[in-house]
C-alpha positions, 0 to 999 in steps of 0.5 A: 602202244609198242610198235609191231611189225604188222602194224606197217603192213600195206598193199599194192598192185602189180600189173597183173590186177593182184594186190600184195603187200609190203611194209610201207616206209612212208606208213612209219609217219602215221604210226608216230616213229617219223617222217623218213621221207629225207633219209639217204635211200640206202638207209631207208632199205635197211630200216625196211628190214629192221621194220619187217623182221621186228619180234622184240628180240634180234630188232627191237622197237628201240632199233627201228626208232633209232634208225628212223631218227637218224641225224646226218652228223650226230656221233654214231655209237649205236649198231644197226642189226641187218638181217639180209634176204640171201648169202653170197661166198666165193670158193676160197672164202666160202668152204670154210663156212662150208667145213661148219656147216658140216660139223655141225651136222657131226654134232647133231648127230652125236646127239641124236638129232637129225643132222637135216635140222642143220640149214643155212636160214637164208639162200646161199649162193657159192659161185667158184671163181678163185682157184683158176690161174693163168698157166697157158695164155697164148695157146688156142686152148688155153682155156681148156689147158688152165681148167684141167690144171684148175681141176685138178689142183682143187680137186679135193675142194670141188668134190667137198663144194659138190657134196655141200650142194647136194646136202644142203637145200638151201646152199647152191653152186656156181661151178668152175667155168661160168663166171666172177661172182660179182658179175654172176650176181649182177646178171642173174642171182640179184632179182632186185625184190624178193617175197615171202608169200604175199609180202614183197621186199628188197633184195639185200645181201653179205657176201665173203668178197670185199667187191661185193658192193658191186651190186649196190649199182642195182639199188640192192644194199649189200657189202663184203663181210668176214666169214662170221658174220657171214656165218650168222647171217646164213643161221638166219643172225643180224648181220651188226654194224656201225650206224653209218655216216651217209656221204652224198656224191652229186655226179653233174654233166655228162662223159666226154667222148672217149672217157671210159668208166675205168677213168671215172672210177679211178677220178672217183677212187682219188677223190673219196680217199682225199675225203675220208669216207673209210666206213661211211655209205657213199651213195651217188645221186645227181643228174649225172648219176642218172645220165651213167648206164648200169653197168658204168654204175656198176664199174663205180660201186665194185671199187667202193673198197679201194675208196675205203667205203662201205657201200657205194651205192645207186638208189633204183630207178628206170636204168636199173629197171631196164637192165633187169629187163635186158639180162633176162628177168621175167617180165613180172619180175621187172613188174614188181621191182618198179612198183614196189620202189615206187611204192616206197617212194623210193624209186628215181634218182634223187636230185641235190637237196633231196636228201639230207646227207652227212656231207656232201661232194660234186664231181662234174663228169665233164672233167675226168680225163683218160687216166691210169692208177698206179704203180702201187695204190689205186688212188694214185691216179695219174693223167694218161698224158702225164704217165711218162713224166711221172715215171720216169719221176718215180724211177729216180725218186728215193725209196724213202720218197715212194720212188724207186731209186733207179736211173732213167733208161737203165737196162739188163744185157737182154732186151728188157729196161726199166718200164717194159710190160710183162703182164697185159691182163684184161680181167677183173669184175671191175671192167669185164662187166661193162660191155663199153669198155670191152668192146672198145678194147676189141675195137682198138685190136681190130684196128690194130691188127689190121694195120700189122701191129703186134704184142711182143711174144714175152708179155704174157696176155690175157683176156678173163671175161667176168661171165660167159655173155663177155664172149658172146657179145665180142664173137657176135660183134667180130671182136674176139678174133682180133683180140686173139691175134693180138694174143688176148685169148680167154683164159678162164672165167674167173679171178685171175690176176687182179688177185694175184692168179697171173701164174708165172713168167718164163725163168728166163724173163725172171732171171733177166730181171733179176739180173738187171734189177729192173722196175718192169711194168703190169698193165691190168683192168683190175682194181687193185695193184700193190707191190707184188700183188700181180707177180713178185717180180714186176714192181710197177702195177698200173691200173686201166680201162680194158683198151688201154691194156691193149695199148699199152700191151703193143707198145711193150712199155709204160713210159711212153706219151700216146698223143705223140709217140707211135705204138710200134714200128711198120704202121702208123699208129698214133691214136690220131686226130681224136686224141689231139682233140682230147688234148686240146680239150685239156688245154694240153700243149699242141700236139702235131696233127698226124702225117699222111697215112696216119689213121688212129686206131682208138675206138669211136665211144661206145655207150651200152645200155638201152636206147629208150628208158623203156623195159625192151620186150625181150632181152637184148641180143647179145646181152643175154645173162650167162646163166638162165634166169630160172634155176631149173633150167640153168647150168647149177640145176644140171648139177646131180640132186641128191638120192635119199641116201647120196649125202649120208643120214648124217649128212657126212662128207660121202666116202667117195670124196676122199677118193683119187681125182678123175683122170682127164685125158684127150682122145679124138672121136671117130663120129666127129672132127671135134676134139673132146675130152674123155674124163675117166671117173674112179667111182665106177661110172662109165666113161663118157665123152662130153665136149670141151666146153662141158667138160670143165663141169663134167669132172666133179659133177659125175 
């Protein structure tokens, strides 16, 4: 007798006392497809959706026996149809789908269809994070000066964006302002278990970003895709794939003190290209694995596209159950995700030999050092000890030997030299999610500060923070101040210059450069660096945990050795006697213990995440997610619904979209000292004032 999608049905309780069911994974032995008990877990949530959406047609009998059979090293040839729950896209890579949708609403109403019938199938969620870019980054407003600027060139998209939102049910927007989508996705969109009606699933997801696969940190299958499978996704289509190779990383031991996830990440990065895991699974696992907090994991899973994998991913377990908890997740929520995985004897991390992988490698965690990636790949990771030597290597190495060609030292007639840092950025999903390494950097500008260190004023700095939450946490600890006095002010909520959106560098700075011919530095938290990627004109891109940027951001250049050398001149700076510990610890040369007055100013580690493996009973303080979890209450549901007749019967772009942008324009309100922004729409609603800091979504929402 075929195999049918019912037949795997079974139930289980939520601690509530209601029963509801799922389509049992441990089920498919008694039913003669085979015991999956030793598949990789990432394989097996995808198997969960072949067996759950099987109709004979899109997934077939022939689908999930193959998947359920599946070898560790046998040749792959056969695809895998995934239907995925939900659709993530960011603004660049998002309207385009958007443009379809509408055409195709044209031609259901040329043929007398009502364009409605045209809805994405799955939830779509489009969060606005690529079009901010860092124009201002010193000035107290410097937010507010780069949202106005972002507005204004996207105001065209953002009217279309909005209109999209309210045409169609099924397609939601996070607006300018709130955050990168990656981190979006990881405080609030992801729910970790979904249900239709009584039928509970896994969350998974496509989404129009390669980093996309940081949410493999909360156990969620999901990876970036191009626009058309995207599409097909959205209209309810498999997404195809390669049967994959699964390559297991057995994590072993702890961090030491002072190690960040940035270097484990970057050790990691260098690690997976040496093994060749370009389009395999990597799933991590170990006791290692299970000692990392969330959102270390998460550092870990956003970067699997610079180590050439397709996943990077964390089987769920208490820490993933926890952080659920701890941004915001309703209780029945957190409930249900426990003991659906549970259920599926799927939830805790795995130990070695648990699974039987394609192949297998170990990383003990006590091994990685503070480190950089750079100046051109993220897989080449240089030791932080070893920077200096090895650019001054590449500075005279050949062209032809992946050097520059230069000579050591060399100078323009201005006060810039081969090595000077230009750009500073603390940015990127990458890092600005992972609460350890951002207040360390605050930590580290604290410290600073306090003993009269400065950056100088022609490197351009800049702090983007992946959500809003970022920047309660670091004013709520008192570290947002110094970061500022160190001239790391917020410059947007978005992706800025890891993908390019540093914005320009004074002329003079360029001509200087120019003149020169010099090899001038970029220190960024980002995750990927290539020649010109960050600014035409800065050759040497280094990747780096957040307190590193800040490091490096007041010593104002790369080939310096930290262990040894001050940070800059009037204090003692040394990073002091932890630092000598550090060396010693990597059998380093001895390093001279600091002189009198010395104090170092590089942060006690931090380690965030839950103290107890316990669900808090509320949300920890401070670590609130940037959007509520209910979307009737969230910053996008304040977004105008549309009226019977606001998006047209044909579901047409609405006339008032091709009209002139709203004029922004600063006016002082006699009833309060703040400053405010009136913007001014020409649709012919009444002016309002509205505070800066809704004003940002005021200008495409009236």
């Amino acid at each position: 007798m075929s195999l049918q999608a019912q037949d795997s049905l079974r139930d289980f309780q939520l601690a509530s006392g209601h029963r509801v069911r799922f389509h049992s994974l441990p089920a498919l032995a008694e039913l003669g497809v085979g015991d999956v008990g030793r598949l990789p877990v990432s394989l097996r949530i995808v198997l969960e959706s072949l067996l759950r959406n099987l109709d004979g047609q899109r997934i077939t009998e022939a689908h999930v026996r193959q998947l359920a059979g599946w070898k560790p090293r046998a040749e792959r040839s056969e695809e895998i149809p995934f239907v995925v729950a939900r659709i993530v896209l960011q603004d660049f890579t998002g309207v385009p789908l958007l443009c379809d949708l509408a055409a195709m609403r044209g031609v259901a109403a040329r043929f007398g269809k009502p364009p409605s019938a045209v809805e994405p199938l799955v939830p779509v969620d489009l969060v606005v994070d690529h079009s901010v870019q860092v124009d201002h980054f010193r000035e107290g407003n410097a937010l507010d000066l780069n949202m106005q600027l972002e507005f204004r060139r996207n105001a065209e998209r953002y009217r279309f964006i909005k209109w999209g939102m309210q045409a169609f049910d099924t397609f939601k927007v996070v607006p300018p302002g709130i955050g990168i989508v990656h981190q979006v996705n990881l405080e609030y969109l992801a729910r970790g278990v979904l249900h239709d009606g009584d039928v509970y699933h896994p969350d998974s997801l496509v989404g129009t970003d390669s980093h996309t696969t940081m949410i493999n940190a909360l156990g969620v299958v999901g990876w970036g895709v191009g626009g058309i499978e995207a599409e097909a996704g959205m209209l309810g289509q498999p997404v195809y794939f390669l049967t994959p190779d699964v390559v297991g990383v057995n994590l072993k031991g702890k961090l030491a003190a002072g190690v960040t996830a940035t270097d484990l990440v970057l050790a990691v990065t260098e690690l997976l290209r040496k093994a060749n895991v370009v389009g395999k699974f990597v799933e991590f696992f170990g006791e290692g694995a299970a000692s990392l907090t969330l959102p270390d994991r998460a550092t870990l899973a956003n970067m699997a596209p610079e180590y050439g994998a397709t996943m990077g991913f964390f089987p769920p377990d208490e820490r993933a159950a926890d952080y659920l908890a701890a941004t915001g997740r309703s209780a029945e929520e957190v409930d249900a995700f426990r003991r659906y995985f549970q259920a599926q004897k799927l939830f805790g991390m795995p130990a070695d030999g648990d699974i039987d992988y394609s192949e297998t490698l170990a990383l003990d965690l006590a091994s990685i050092v503070p480190s950089v990636a750079g100046p051109r790949r993220p897989q080449d990771r240089i030791a932080l000890t070893g920077l200096k030597p090895r650019f001054d290597e590449l500075l005279r190495a050949p062209a032809a030997a992946g050097g520059y060609g230069k000579a050591a030292g060399g100078a323009a007639a201005g006060s810039l030299r081969h090595g000077s840092v230009l750009i500073a950025a603390i940015t990127s999903c990458t890092n600005t999610s992972n609460p350890g390494v951002m207040l360390a950097a605050g930590l580290l500008a604290q410290k600073a500060a306090a003993r009269g260190l400065k950056v100088a004023p022609h490197i351009k700095t800049s702090l983007a923070p992946g959500s809003r939450v970022v920047t309660d946490y670091l004013s709520k600890a008192g570290l947002l101040p110094p970061l500022e006095t160190l001239g790391f002010r917020v410059v947007a909520y978005g992706c800025t210059t890891c993908i390019g959106n540093a914005g320009p560098l004074e002329p003079a700075i360029e001509s200087e450069i120019a003149a020169g011919d010099l090899v001038c530095a970029s220190v960024l938290s980002g995750n990927r660096n290539f020649e010109a990627r960050i600014h035409p004109a800065i050759k040497a891109n280094f990747l780096m945990s957040p307190p590193l940027v800040v490091a490096f951001a007041i010593a104002g250049r790369v080939d310096i050795d930290l262990a040894r050398e001050p940070l800059g001149e009037g204090a003692c700076a040394r990073f002091g006697p932890a630092w000598t510990k550090w060396a010693r610890r990597w059998r380093r040369p001895p390093i001279p213990k600091p002189t009198a007055g010395c104090t170092a100013i590089w942060p006690t580690p931090i380690r965030c995440g839950p103290a107890s493996r316990r669900p808090p009973a509320k949300p920890m303080a401070g670590s609130r997610p940037a959007i509520s979890p209910s979307r009737r209450s969230s910053p996008i549901s304040r977004w105008p619904r549309p009226r019977p007749n606001r998006c047209g019967a044909r579901g047409r772009w609405p006339s008032s979209a091709t009209r002139s942008p709203p004029t922004t324009s600063v006016r002082r309100d006699p009833s309060s000292r703040r400053r405010r922004l009136v913007c001014i729409c020409r649709s012919g609603a009444s002016s309002r004032s509205i505070s800066t800091a809704t004003a940002r979504a005021a200008a495409i929402t009236r």
